[in-house]
C-alpha positions in Angstrom: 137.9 131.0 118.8 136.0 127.8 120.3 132.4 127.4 119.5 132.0 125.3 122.3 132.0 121.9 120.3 134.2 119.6 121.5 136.8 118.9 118.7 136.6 114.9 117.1 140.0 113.8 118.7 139.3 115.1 122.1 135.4 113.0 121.5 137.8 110.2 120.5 140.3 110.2 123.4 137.1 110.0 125.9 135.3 107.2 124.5 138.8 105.2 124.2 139.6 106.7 127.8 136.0 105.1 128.6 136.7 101.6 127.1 139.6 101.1 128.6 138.2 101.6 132.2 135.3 99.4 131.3 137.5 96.6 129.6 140.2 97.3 132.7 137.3 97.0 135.2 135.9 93.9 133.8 139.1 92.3 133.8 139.6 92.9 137.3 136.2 91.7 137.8 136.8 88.4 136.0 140.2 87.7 136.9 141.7 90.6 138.9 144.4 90.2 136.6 145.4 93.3 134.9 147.0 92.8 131.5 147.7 95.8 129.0 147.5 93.8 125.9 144.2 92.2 127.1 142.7 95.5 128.0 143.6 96.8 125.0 142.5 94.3 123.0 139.0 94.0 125.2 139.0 97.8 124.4 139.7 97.9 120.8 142.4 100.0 121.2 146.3 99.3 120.7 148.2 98.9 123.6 150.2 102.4 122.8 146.2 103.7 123.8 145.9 102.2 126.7 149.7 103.3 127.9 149.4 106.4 126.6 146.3 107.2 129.0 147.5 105.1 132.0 151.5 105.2 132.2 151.6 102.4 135.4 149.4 99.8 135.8 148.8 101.5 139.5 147.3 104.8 137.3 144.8 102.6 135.6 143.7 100.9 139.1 142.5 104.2 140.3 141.3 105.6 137.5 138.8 102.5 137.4 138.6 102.6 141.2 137.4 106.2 141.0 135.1 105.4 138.0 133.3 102.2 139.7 132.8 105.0 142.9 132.0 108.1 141.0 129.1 105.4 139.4 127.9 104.8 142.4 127.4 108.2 143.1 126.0 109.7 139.9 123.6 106.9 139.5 121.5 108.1 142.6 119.5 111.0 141.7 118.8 109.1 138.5 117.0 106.3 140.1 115.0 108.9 143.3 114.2 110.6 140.3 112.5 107.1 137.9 111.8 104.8 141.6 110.4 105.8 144.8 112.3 106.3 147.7 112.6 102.2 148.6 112.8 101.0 145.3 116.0 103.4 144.4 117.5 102.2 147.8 116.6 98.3 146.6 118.1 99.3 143.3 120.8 100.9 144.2 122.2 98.2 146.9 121.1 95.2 144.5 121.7 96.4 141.0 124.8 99.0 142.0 126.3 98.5 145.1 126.6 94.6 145.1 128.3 94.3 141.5 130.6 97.1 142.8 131.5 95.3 146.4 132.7 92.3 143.9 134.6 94.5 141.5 136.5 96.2 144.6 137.7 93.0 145.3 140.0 92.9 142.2 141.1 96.4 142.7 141.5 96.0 146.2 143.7 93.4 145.9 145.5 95.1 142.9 145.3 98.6 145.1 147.2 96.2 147.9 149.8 95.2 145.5 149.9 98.9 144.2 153.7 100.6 145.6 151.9 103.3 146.9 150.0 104.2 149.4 145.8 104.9 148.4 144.4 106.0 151.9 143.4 109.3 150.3 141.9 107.7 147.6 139.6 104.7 149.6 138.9 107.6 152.2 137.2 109.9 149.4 135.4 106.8 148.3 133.8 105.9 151.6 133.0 109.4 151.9 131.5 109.4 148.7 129.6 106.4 149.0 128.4 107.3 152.8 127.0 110.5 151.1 125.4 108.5 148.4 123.8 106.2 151.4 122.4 109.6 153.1 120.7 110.9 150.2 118.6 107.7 149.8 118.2 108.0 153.6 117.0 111.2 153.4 114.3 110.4 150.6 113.3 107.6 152.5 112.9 109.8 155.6 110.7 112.2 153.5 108.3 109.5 152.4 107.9 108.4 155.9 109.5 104.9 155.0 112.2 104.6 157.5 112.9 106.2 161.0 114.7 109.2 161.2 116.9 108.5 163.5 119.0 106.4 161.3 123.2 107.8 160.8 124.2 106.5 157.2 127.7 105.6 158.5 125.6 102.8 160.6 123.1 101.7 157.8 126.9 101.3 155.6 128.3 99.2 158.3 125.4 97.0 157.7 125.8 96.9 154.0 129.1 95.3 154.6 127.9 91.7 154.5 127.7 92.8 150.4 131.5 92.2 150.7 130.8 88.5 151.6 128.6 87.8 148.3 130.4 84.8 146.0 130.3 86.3 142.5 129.9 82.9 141.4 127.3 82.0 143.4 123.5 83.6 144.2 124.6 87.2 144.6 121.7 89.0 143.5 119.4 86.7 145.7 121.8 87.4 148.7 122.2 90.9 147.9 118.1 91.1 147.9 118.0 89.1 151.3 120.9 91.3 152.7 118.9 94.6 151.7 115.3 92.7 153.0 116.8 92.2 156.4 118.9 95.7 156.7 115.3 97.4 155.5 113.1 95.6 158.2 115.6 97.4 161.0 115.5 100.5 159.0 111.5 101.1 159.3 109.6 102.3 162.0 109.3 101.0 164.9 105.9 99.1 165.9 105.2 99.9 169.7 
């Protein structure tokens, strides 16, 4: 009979599942190289860990693909519920959505490389993340911020400058400008 406690080694195989993807992720970030041994040791697991958890190197590139997404997603009831309306959309482009336009383009390219096909898998992400945009929308709508008329499939297309950011460059301040100039088109109209 379970009590409902989750036993130590199942606790233990999450937080290792957890570091992995964050070591993985920021080695794809870094160099887009992805390197078991470095992972693992990043990780502070053995390599056995990180195979045993991610068979291919192409499992571990979704796994962290989906993660980096899924973060996207979660994050936004979190910040409508500490920011108002313009500050989580601010926050959420800047802070979220930026750093994970210039992770995707490790795992993009390592998704490219990948021997199979990932359609499914970048179609539920844009799904995801269009869904993410129309929540903040519709906050925004509700404060009276922004016009109502705005589709957040259209409002996405115009986040995609974020893919153009240099990581080693001024990405925040770009990312800020980007978000300045896509907000100003976003509010009402003055007649």
């Amino acid at each position: 009979m379970t009590t409902g406690s989750v036993s130590p080694r199942r606790a233990d195989t999450r937080r290792n599942n957890e570091r992995i993807l964050i070591a993985a992720a920021e080695s794809l970030t870094g160099s887009g190289e992805l390197s078991f041994n470095a992972i693992a040791k990043a990780a502070g697991v053995g390599v056995g860990t990180v195979y045993r958890h991610f068979p291919t190197p192409e499992a571990l590139i979704l796994a962290v693909y989906r993660r980096e997404v899924q973060h996207l997603v979660d994050v936004v009831p979190t910040l409508l519920r500490d920011r108002s309306p313009e500050e989580a959309f601010r926050v959420w482009i800047t802070d979220h959505l930026a750093r994970y336009m210039m992770t995707k383009r490790g795992l993009a390219e390592a998704l490219r490389a990948a021997p199979s096909s990932h359609a499914d898998v970048t179609g539920k992400a844009y799904d995801a993340i269009t869904g993410a945009v129309a929540t903040l929308l519709a906050a925004n709508v509700e404060a009276g911020t922004i016009r109502a008329d705005l589709e957040p499939e259209t409002v996405q297309r115009g986040l995609g400058g974020l893919f153009y950011l240099d990581p080693h460059d001024d990405w925040r301040g770009q990312a800020e400008a980007l978000t300045d100039l896509l907000w100003h088109g976003m509010c009402h109209r003055r007649d």
